[in-house]
C-alpha positions as CSV (number, residue, x, y, z in Angstrom):
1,X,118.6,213.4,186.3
2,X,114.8,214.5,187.1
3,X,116.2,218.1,187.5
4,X,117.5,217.6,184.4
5,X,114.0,216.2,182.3
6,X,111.8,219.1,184.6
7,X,114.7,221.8,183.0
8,X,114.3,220.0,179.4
9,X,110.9,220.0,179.4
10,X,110.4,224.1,180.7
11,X,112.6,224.2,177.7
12,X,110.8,222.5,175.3
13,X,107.3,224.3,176.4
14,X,108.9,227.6,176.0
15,X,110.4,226.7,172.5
16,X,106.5,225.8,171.6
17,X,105.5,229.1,172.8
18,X,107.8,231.0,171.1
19,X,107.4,228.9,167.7
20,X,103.7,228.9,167.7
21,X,103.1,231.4,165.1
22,X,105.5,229.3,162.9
23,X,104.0,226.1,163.8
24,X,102.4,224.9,160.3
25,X,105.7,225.8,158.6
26,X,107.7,224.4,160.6
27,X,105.7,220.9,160.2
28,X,105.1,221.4,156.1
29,X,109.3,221.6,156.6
30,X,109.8,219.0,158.8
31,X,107.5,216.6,156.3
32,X,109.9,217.9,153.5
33,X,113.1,217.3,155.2
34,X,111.7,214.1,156.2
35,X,111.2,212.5,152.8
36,X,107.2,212.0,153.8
37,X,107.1,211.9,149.6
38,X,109.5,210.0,147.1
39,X,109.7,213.2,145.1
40,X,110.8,215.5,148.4
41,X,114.5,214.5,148.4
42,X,114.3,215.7,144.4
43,X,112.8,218.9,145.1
44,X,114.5,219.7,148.2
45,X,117.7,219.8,145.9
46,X,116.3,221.5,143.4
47,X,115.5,224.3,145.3
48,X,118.8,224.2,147.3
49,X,120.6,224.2,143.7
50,X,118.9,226.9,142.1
51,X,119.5,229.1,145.1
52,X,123.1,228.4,145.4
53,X,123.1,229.0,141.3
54,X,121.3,232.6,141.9
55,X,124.2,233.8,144.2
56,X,126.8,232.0,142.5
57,X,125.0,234.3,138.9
58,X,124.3,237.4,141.1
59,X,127.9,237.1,143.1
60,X,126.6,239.9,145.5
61,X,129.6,241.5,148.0
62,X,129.3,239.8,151.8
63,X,127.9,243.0,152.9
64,X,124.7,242.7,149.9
65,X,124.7,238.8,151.0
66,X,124.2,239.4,154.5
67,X,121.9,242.3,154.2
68,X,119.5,240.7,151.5
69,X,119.4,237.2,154.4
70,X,118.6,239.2,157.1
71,X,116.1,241.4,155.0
72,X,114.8,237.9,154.6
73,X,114.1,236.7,157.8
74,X,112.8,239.7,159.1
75,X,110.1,239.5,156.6
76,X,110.0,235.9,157.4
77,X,109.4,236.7,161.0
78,X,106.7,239.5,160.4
79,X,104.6,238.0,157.4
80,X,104.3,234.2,158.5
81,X,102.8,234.0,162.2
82,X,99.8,236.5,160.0
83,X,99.7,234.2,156.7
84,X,100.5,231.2,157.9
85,X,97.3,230.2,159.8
86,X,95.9,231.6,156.5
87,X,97.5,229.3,154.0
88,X,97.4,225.8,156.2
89,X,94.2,226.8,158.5
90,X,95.1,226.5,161.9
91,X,91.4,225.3,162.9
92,X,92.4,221.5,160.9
93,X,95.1,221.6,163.9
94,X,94.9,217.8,165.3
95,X,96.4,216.5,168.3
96,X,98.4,214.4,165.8
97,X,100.1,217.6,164.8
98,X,100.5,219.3,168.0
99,X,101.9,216.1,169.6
100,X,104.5,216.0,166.4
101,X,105.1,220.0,167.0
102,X,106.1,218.9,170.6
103,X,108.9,216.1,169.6
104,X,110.2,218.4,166.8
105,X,110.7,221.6,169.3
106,X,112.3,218.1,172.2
107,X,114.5,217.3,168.9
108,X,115.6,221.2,168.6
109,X,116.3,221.3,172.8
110,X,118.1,218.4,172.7
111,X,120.2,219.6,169.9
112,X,121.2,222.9,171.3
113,X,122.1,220.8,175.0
114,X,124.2,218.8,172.5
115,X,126.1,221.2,171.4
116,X,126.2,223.4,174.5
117,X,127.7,220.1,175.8
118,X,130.3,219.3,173.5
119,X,131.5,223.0,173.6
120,X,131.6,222.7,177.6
121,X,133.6,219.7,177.1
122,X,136.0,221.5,174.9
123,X,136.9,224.5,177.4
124,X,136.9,221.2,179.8
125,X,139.9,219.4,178.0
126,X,141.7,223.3,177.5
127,X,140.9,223.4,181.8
128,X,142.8,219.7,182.2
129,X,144.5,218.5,179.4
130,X,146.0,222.2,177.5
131,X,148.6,220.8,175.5
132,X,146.2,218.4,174.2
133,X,143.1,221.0,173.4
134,X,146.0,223.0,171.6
135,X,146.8,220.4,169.2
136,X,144.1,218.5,168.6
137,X,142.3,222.3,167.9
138,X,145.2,223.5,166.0
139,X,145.2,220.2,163.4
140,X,141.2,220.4,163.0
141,X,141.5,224.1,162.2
142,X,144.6,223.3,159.5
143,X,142.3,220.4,157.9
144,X,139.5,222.8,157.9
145,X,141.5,225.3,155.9
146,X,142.7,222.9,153.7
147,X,140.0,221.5,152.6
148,X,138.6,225.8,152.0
149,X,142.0,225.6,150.0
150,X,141.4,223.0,148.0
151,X,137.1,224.1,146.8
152,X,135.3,226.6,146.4
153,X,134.0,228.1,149.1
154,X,130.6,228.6,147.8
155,X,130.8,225.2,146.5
156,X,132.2,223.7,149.5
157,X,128.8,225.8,151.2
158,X,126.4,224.1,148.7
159,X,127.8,220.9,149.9
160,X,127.4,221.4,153.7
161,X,123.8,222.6,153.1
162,X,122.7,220.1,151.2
163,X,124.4,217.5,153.2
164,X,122.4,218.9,156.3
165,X,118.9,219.3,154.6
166,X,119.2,215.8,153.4
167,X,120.1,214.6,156.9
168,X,116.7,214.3,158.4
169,X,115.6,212.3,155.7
170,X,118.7,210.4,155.6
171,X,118.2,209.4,159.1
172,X,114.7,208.6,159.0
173,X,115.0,205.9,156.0
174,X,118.2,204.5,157.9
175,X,120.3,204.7,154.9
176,X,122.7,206.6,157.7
177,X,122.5,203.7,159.9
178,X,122.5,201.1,156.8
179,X,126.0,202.6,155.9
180,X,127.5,203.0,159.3
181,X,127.0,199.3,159.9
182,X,128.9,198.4,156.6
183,X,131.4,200.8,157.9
184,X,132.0,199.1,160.9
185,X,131.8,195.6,159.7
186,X,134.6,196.5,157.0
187,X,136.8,198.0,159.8
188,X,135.9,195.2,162.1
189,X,137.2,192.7,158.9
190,X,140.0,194.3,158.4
191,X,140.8,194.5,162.8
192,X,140.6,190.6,162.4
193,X,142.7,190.2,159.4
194,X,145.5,192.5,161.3
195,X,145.0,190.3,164.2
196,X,145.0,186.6,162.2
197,X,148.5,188.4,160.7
198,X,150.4,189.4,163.6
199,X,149.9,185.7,165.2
């Protein structure tokens, strides 16, 4: 377990490092997806709608669409580490913000163990259980293309963006947690009601 915190936090401190010329950004953004403002939900999907609406107008091929994203972020990379400390003044940095820099880049480590984990887990139930990892993989994919079936796929993309910006925010006002405890009282009410019929 201490292996595991002293390998989390190497992690974390070379994730700063790298994201230090990005640092004001990435704090403006994590105030925006965080809802630090009534108004930042609003304009977080206005912005995400006029986007989608651009190359929903502009339809560009998959070979313009990639191109123009990755044109994108490498001027991304090259123009904000030098305009960056420009715009937000990187001599207001506060210890307040370097501490908050620190649990945000945690958050992202954690994130990527997450997901490392569950895909480890995966090729771990293929390993021991391969009938299983078949089917349960197989149905998942079929729902999957399904639903593609059934909307649009830019549509369907607008959704799962939006959904994921709003998350954050979502989480941090506890309207996720408010409606996953109605969830599970509703299913718990109807467990009970099963059970009061069956005696």
């Amino acid at each position: 377990e201490l292996i595991t915190y002293n390998a989390s936090a190497q992690e974390t401190a070379q994730l700063e490092e790298q994201l230090q010329g990005w640092g004001e950004v990435i704090l403006a953004g994590d105030q925006f997806l965080r809802w630090e403002k009534p108004w930042f939900p609003g304009a977080l999907m206005g912005i995400t709608t006029v986007v989608f609406l651009l190359v929903y107008y502009l339809d560009p091929s998959v070979l313009t669409g990639l191109s123009c994203t990755v044109m994108i972020l490498c001027l991304a990379d090259y123009l904000v580490p030098t305009l960056a400390p420009r715009i937000f003044g990187s001599n207001k940095w506060t210890t307040e913000q370097q501490q908050r820099f620190h649990q945000i880049c945690g958050s992202l480590v954690k994130t990527q163990r997450r997901v490392i984990g569950w895909w480890r887990r995966l090729f771990a139930l293929k390993e021991e259980k391969p009938k299983m990892y078949v089917l349960s993989v197989i149905s998942s994919l079929v729902v999957v293309a399904w639903i593609g079936q059934q909307v649009h796929n830019l549509f369907l993309t607008y959704l799962i963006v939006s959904f994921l910006l709003l998350l954050p925010g979502l989480s941090q006002h506890g309207i996720i947690n408010k409606y996953c405890g109605m969830a599970k009282r509703e299913i718990n009410k109807l467990l009970k009601q099963k059970e009061k019929k069956s005696e």
